[in-house]
C-alpha positions, -999 to +999 in steps of 0.1 A: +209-456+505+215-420+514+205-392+491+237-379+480+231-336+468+255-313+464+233-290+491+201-297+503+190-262+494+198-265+458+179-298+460+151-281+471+153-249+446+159-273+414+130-297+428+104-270+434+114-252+402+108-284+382+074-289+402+063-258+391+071-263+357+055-301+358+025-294+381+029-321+403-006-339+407-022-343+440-018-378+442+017-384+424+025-422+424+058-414+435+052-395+466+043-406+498+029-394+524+045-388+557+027-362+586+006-350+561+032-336+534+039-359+505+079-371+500+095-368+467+133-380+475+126-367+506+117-338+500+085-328+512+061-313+482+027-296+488+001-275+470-009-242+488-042-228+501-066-248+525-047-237+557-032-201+565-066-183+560-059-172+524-088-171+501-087-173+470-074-207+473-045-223+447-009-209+459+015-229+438+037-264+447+067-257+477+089-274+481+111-277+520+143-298+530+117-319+552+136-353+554+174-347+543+206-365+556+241-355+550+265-383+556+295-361+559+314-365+591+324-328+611+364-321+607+377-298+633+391-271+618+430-264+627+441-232+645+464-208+628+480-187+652+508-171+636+525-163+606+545-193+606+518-218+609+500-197+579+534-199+560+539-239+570+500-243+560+503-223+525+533-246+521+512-279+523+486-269+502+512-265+475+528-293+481+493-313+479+482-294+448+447-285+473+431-256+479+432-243+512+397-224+532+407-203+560+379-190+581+389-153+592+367-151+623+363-134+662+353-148+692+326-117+696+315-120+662+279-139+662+278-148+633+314-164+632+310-181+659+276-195+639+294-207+606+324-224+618+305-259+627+286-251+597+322-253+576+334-279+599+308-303+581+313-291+546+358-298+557+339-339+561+324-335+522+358-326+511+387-348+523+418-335+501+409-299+515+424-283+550+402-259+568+419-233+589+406-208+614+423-175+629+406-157+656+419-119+646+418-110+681+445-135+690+469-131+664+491-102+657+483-076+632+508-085+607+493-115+602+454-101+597+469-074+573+484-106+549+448-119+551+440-079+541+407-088+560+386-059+568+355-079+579+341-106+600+337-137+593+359-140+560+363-170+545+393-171+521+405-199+494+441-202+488+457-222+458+495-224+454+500-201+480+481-171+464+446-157+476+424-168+450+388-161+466+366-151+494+333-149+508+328-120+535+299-142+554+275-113+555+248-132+538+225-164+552+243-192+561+233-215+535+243-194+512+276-187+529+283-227+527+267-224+489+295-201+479+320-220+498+315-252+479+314-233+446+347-218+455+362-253+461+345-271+427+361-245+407+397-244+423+396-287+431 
């Protein structure tokens, strides 16, 4: 049975907050171990010290996204390459009652180039939702300046044809893809 999260790092943070809080024993009955880390619903827990050449020994309980699946299937994400296919795809989304994620991205841009696959997979968690990309450098101006996107990558939620969101992906990744979801919860 796969473990079904939201994200695997908010797994992770509300797993090793709770372990710090419980002190999870050494030998927990419900862990078990696999290459030397214990598995809580794998998740890999471990005490600190012994290794790293820290004295003073104790460190705390981690916690690390050792053994997580997702079992969300990639969507490709559609191509908007003008105003009319952003008119037709704000018309949709309406229609559908959806919101709508376009990724405002460039082919230079690292870190674009970086999140799309990333929001490719979170399109597969979220059927009902359209992903959209526009490559600035490809499109004309008008259509960048309706965006009113100043940075790289940009990722924008629509709802009933109006800009409701965006997160300028500046940040990690994860926590690019955190904000994402949040952004879709809250406009579903």
């Amino acid at each position: 049975m796969p473990l079904l999260a939201p994200s695997p790092c908010v797994l992770c943070r509300d797993i090793y907050a709770g372990a710090r809080e419980a002190s999870v024993p050494s030998s927990a009955a419900a862990c078990s171990t696999v290459g030397g880390a214990r598995s809580v619903l794998g998740v890999g827990v471990w005490r600190g010290g012994g290794r790293g050449g820290r004295r003073g020994g104790g460190g705390g309980v981690r916690a690390a996204a050792a053994y997580l699946w997702d079992a969300s299937v990639p969507v490709e994400m559609d191509e908007i390459d003008s105003m009319d296919k952003l008119d037709a795809a704000l018309a949709s989304s309406s229609e559908s009652n959806h919101p709508l994620i376009i990724d405002w991205m460039a082919s230079w841009c690292r870190k674009c180039i970086y999140l799309k696959p990333k929001l490719e997979k979170i399109a597969g968690e979220y059927p009902g939702v359209r992903f959209y990309f526009v490559d600035v450098n490809k499109v004309p101006q008008a259509l960048v300046k309706r965006g009113n996107i100043s940075k790289m990558p940009t990722i924008q939620l629509w709802k009933d044809g109006e800009w409701k969101e965006e997160v300028i992906g500046g940040d990690k990744a994860w926590l690019v893809m955190d904000h994402v979801r949040e952004m879709i919860q809250k406009y579903k």
